[in-house]
C-alpha positions as CSV (number, residue, x, y, z in Angstrom):
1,X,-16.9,13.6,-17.9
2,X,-14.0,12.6,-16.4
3,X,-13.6,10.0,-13.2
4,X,-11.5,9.1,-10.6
5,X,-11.3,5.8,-10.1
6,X,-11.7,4.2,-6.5
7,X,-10.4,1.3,-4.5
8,X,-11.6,0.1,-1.0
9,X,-9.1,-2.1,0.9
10,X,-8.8,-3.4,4.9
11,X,-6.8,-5.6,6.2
12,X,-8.8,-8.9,5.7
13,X,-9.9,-8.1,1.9
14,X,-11.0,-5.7,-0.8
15,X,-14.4,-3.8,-0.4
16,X,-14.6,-2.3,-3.5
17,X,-12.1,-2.2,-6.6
18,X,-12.0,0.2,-9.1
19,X,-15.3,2.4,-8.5
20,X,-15.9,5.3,-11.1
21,X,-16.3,8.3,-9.2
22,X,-16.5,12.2,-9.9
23,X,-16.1,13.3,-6.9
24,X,-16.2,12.1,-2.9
25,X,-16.2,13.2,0.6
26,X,-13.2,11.5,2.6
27,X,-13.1,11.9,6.2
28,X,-9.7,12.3,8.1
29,X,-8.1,13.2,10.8
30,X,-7.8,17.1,10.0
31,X,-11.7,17.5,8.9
32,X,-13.3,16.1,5.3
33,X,-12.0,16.3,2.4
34,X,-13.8,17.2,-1.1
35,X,-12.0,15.1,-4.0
36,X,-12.7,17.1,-7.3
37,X,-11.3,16.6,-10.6
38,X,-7.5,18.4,-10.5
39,X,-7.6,17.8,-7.1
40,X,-4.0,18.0,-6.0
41,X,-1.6,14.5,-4.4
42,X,-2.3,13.9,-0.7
43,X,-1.6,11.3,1.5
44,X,-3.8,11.8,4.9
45,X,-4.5,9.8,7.6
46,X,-8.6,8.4,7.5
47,X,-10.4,9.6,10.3
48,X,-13.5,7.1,11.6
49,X,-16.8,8.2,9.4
50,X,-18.7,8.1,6.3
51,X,-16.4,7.5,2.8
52,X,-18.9,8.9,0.4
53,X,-18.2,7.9,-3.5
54,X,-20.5,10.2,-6.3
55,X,-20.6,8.7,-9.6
56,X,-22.3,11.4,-11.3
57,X,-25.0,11.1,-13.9
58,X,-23.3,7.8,-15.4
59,X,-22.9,6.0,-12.0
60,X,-24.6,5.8,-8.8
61,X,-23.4,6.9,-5.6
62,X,-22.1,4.6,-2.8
63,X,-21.3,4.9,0.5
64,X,-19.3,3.4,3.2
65,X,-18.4,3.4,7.1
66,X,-14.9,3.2,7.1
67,X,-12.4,3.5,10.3
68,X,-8.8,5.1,10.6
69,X,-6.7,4.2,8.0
70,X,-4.6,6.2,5.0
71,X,-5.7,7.4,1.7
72,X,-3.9,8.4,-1.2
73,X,-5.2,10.2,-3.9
74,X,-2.7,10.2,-7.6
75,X,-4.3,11.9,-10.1
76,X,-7.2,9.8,-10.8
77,X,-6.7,7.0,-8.7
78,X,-8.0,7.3,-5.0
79,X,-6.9,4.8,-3.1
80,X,-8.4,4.1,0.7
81,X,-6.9,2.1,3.1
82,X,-8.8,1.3,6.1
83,X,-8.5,-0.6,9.0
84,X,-12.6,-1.5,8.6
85,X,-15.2,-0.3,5.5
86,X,-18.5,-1.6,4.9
87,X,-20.7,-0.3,2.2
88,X,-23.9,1.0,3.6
89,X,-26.5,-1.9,1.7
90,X,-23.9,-4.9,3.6
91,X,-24.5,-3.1,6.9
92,X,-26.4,-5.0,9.8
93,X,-28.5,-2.2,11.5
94,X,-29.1,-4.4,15.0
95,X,-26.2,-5.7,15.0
96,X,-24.5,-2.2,15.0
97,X,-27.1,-0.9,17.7
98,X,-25.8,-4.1,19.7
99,X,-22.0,-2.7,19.3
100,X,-23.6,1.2,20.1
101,X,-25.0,-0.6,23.3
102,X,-22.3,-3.0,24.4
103,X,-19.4,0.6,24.2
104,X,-22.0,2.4,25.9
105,X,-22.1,0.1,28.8
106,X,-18.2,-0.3,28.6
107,X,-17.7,3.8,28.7
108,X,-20.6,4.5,31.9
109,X,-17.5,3.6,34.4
110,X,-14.1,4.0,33.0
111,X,-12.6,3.5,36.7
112,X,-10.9,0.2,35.4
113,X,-10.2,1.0,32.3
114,X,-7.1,2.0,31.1
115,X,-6.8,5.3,28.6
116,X,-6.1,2.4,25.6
117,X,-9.0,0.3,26.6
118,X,-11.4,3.6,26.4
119,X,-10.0,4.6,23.0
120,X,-10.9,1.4,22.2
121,X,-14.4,1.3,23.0
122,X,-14.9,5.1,21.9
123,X,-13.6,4.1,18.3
124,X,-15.8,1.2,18.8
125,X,-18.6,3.8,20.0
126,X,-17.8,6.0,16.9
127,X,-18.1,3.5,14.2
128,X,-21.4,1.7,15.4
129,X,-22.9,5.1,15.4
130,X,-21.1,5.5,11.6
131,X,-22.7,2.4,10.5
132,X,-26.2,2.8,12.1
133,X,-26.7,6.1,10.3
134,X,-25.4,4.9,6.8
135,X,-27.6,1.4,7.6
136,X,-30.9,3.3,8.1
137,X,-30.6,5.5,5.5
138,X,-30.9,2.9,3.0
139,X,-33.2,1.0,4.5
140,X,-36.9,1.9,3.5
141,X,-39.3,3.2,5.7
């Protein structure tokens, strides 16, 4: 079987370096993308969601919240820049619902708030939501 090998980077450090993968689901800003083996060179911008790494029968799957960012995938080297990731078993579930609650309150009256300042807290909005759904999933019931 043949792999593509991953790497996970923000700003502030690396999230993951060098993760087998056979395939994954990248979101960006013109919809998801499904990375397959042959899978032709793109650079796209990253689109706030769920970075989903499959490693097949030989490795297990991983996912992460990520935010907007670039990826490049080179024949069998993905490589994700984003401006946050977090891998689903480092998320903090409450403290996410406290970032879900704190935009919500921030985005009921937008009449002082300029268009950057509610981009800011929709992205904000977006991601706690990301990171809630990826945090439960893992956690067990």
């Amino acid at each position: 079987m043949k792999y593509f090998t991953v790497d996970i980077l923000t700003p502030s450090k690396i999230i993951a370096k060098g993760i087998p993968a056979e395939s994954l689901l990248i979101p960006t800003v013109r919809g998801q993308i499904n990375v397959l083996e042959g899978h032709t060179h793109i650079v796209s911008k990253l689109a706030t969601g769920v970075l989903s790494v499959f490693g097949g029968p030989d490795y297990g799957d991983r996912n992460f919240a990520i935010s907007t960012g670039v990826c490049k995938i080179l024949e069998n080297k993905i490589v994700i820049l984003s401006n946050t990731a977090e891998e689903n078993t480092d998320v903090d579930v409450e403290r996410a619902k406290l970032a879900l609650k704190n935009a919500q309150e921030h985005l009921k009256n937008t009449d002082g708030l300029t268009l950057e300042d509610i981009e800011k807290y929709q992205h904000k909005l977006d991601l706690a939501k990301i990171r809630i759904q990826i945090g439960e999933f893992t956690r067990p019931r």
